[in-house]
C-alpha positions as a Markdown table, in Angstrom:
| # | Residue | x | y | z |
|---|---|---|---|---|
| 1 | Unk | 29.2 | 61.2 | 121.8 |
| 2 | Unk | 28.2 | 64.9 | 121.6 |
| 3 | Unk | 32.2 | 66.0 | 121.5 |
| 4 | Unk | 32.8 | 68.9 | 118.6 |
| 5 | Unk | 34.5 | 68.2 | 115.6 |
| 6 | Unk | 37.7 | 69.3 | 116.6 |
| 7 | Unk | 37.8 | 67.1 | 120.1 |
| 8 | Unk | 38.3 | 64.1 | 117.6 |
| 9 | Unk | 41.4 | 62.0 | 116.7 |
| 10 | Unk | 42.6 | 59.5 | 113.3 |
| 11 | Unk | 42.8 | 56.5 | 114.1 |
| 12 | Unk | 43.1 | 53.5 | 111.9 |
| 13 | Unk | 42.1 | 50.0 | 112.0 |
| 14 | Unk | 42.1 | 46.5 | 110.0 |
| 15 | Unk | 39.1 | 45.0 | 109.2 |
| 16 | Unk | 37.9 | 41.7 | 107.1 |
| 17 | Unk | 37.2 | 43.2 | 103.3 |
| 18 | Unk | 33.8 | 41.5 | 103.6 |
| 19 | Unk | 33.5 | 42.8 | 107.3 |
| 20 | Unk | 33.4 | 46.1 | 106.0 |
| 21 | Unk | 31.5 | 45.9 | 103.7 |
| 22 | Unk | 28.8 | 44.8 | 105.5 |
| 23 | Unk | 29.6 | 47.7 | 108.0 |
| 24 | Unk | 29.2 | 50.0 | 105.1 |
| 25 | Unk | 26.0 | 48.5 | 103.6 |
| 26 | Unk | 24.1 | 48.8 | 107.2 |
| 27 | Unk | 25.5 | 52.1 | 107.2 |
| 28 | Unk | 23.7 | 53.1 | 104.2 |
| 29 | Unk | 20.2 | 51.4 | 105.4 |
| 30 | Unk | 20.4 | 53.3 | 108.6 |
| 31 | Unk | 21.3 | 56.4 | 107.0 |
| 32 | Unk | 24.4 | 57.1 | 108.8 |
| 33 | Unk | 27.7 | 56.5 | 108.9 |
| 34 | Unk | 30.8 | 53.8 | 109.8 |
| 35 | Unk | 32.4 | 56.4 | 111.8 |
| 36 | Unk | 28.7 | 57.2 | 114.0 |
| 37 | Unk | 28.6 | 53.4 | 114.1 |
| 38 | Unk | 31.5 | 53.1 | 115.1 |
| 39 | Unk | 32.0 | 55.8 | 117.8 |
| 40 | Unk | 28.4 | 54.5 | 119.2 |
| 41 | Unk | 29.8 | 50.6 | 119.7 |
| 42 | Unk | 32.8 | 51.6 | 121.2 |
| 43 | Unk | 31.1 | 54.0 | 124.1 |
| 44 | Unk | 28.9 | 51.4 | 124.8 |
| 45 | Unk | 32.1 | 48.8 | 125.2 |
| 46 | Unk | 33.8 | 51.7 | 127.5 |
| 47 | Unk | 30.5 | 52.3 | 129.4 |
| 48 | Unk | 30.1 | 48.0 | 130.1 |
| 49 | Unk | 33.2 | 48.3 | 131.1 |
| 50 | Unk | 33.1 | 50.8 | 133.3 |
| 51 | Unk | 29.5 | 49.2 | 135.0 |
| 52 | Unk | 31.3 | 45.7 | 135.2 |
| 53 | Unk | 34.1 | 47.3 | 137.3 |
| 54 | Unk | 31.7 | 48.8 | 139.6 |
| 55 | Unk | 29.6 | 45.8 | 140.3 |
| 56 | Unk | 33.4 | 43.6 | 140.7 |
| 57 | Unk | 33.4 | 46.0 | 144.1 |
């Protein structure tokens, strides 16, 4: 994470109403935010990725 705020791009995506919501409720009990959240699960996805490659070799 650590980019600056101008580094980052919109994107949109779809979600299950109650999906979100859920989303947005742990949100609030963690005190952050569905975009932190979000930007956190998808490094770790690239970073498995990345680690499962590797070990493929």
């Amino acid at each position: 994470m650590g980019k600056e705020q101008s580094d980052k791009k919109n994107t949109s995506l779809r979600l299950e109403s109650s999906m979100l919501k859920a989303l947005k409720i742990r949100a609030i009990e963690e005190d952050t935010s569905v975009q932190v959240i979000l930007e956190h699960l998808v490094e770790e996805y690239l970073n498995n990725s990345k680690k499962q490659k590797k070990s493929k070799k």
